[in-house]
C-alpha positions as CSV (number, residue, x, y, z in Angstrom):
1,X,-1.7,6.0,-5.7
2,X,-1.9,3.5,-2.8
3,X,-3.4,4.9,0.3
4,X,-0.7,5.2,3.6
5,X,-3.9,4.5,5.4
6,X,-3.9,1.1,3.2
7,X,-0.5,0.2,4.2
8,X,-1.0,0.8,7.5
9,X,-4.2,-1.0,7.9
10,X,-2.1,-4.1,5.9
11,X,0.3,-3.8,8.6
12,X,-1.6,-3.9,11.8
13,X,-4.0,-6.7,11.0
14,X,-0.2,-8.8,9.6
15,X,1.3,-7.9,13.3
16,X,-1.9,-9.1,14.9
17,X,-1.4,-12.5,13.1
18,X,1.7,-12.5,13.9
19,X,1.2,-12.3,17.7
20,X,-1.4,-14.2,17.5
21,X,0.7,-17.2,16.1
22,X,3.2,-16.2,18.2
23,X,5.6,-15.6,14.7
24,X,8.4,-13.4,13.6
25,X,9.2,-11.5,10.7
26,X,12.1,-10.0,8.9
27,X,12.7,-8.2,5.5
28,X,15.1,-8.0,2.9
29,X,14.2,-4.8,0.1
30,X,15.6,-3.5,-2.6
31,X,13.6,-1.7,-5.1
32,X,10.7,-0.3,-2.4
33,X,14.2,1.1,-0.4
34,X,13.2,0.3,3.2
35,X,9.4,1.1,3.2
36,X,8.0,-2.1,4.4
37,X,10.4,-2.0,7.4
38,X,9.4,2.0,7.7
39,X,5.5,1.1,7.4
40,X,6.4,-1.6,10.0
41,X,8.5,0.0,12.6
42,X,5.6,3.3,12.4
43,X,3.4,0.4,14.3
44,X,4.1,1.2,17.8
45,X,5.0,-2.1,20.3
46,X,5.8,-3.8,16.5
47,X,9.1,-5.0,18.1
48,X,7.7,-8.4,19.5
49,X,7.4,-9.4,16.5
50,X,9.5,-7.4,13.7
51,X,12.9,-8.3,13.6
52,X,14.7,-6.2,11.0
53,X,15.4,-5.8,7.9
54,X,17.8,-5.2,4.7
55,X,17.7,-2.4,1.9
56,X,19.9,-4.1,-0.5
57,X,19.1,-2.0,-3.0
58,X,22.6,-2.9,-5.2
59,X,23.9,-6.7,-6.3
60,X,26.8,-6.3,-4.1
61,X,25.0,-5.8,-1.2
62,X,22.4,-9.0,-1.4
63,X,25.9,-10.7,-2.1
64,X,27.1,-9.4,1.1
65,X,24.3,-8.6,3.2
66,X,22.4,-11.4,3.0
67,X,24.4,-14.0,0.8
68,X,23.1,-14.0,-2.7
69,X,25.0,-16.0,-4.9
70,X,26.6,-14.3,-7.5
71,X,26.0,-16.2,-10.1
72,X,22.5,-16.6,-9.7
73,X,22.4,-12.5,-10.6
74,X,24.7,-12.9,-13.7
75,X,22.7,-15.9,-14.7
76,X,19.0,-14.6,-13.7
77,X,19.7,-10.8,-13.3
78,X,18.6,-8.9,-9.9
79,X,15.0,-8.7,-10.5
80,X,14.2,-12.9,-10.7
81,X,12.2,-15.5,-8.6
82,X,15.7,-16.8,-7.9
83,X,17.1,-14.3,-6.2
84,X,14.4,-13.3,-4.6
85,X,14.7,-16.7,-2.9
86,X,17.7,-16.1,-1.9
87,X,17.0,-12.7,-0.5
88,X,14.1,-14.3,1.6
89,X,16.9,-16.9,2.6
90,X,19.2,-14.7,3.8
91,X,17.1,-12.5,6.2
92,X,15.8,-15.8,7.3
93,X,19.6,-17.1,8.2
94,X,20.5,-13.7,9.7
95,X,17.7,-13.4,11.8
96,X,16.0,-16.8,12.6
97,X,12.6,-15.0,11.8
98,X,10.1,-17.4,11.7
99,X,9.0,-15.7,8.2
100,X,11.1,-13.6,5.6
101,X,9.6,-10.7,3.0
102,X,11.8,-10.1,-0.1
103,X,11.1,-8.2,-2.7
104,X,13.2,-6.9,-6.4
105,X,12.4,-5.1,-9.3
106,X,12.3,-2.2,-11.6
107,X,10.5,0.7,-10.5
108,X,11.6,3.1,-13.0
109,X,11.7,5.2,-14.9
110,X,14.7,3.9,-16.7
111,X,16.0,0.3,-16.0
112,X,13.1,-2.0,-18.1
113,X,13.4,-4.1,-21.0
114,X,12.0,-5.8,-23.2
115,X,11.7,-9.5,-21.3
116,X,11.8,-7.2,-17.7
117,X,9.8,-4.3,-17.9
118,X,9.5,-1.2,-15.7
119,X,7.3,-2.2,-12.8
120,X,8.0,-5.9,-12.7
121,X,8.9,-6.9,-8.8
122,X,9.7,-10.4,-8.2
123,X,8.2,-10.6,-4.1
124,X,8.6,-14.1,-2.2
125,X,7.5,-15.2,1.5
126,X,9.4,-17.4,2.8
127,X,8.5,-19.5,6.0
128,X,10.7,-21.3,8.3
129,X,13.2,-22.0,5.7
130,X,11.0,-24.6,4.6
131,X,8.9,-23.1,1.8
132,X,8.1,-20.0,-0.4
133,X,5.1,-17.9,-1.6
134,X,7.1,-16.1,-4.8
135,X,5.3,-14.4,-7.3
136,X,6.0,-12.1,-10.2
137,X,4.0,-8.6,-11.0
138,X,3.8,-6.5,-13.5
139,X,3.1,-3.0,-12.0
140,X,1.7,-0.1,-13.5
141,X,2.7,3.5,-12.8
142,X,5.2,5.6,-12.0
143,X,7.8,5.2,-9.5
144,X,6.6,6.2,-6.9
145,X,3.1,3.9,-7.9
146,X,5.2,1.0,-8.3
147,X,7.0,1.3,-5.1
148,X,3.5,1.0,-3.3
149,X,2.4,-1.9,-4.4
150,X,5.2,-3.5,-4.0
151,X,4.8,-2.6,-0.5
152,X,1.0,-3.2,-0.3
153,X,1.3,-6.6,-2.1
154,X,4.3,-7.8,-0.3
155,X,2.1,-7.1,2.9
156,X,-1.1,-9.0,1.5
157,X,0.8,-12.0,0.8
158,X,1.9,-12.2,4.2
159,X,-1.8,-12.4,5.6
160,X,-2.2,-14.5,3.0
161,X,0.7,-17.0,4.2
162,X,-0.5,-16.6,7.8
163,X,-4.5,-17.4,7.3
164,X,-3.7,-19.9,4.5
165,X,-6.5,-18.2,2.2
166,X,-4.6,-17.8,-1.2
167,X,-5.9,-15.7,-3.7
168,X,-4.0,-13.8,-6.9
169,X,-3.2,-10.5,-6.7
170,X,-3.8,-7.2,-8.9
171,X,-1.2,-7.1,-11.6
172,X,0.2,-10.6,-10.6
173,X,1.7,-12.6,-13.7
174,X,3.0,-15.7,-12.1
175,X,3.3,-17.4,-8.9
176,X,6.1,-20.2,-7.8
177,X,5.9,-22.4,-4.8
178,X,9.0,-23.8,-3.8
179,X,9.4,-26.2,-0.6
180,X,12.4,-27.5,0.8
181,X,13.1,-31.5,1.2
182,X,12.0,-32.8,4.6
């Protein structure tokens, strides 16, 4: 299991970059249920740069929270690089952060298959609406394992994003860039 003293050490050095940059943040979550925004909001003073976030831990809700087309869930299912786009996309339009965390997957125990199974996440960064870090990991674990690093990783691509220093991942299978036009 993931050390809280991990997450928490992830946190303070991403809100130190992101003061330092003078950046914002926001989150959209479904399958970690809130606890990158709790990990967040524990940092005292976090506010100056946090924004909010989303659980949206059921379709309807990314279709109505934060504007998931539906057909990109019926085409792609819940737990895609698609979506997870869009989830990014949407805290990003709600909030005018100047970066958005999303993340979706299958933590378990039930919920896998064969070409999805328990413990993959889908997690994307997005930055100023103009491009995004998504990647795709397998996790091992239980649920409450998976969960974690979701969170951890999610965190860690963040610094990555904000110190440009890219490097794979534990358990990461596949990573997409996607930028918008100019």
């Amino acid at each position: 299991m993931i050390a809280e003293d991990s997450i928490t050490a992830l946190v303070i050095e991403a809100a130190k970059l992101l003061r330092e940059q003078r950046l914002t943040l926001s989150t959209v979550e479904s399958c970690t249920g809130g606890m990158v925004g709790a990990a967040l909001t524990a940092l005292p003073g976090i506010s100056d740069v946090y924004l909010g976030g989303y659980i949206t831990y059921c379709n309807q809700l990314k279709t109505d929270m934060v504007g998931v087309d539906p057909s990109l869930i019926k085409r792609h299912g819940a737990v895609s690089s698609q979506v997870a786009i869009e989830m990014g996309l949407g805290a990003w339009y709600q909030t005018r952060s100047t970066y958005a965390l999303s993340i979706t997957g299958i933590a378990g125990p039930d919920g896998g298959n064969d070409d999805k199974p328990v413990g993959t996440v889908w997690i994307c960064v997005l930055c100023d609406f103009e491009e995004a870090d998504c990647r795709r990991f397998i996790f091992p674990g239980n649920r409450a394992e998976i969960r974690a690093q979701a969170a951890t990783s999610v965190l860690s691509m963040l610094i990555q994003n904000l110190t440009g220093e890219y490097q794979e991942l534990d358990h990461q299978r596949e990573q997409i860039w996607e930028r918008s036009e100019p």
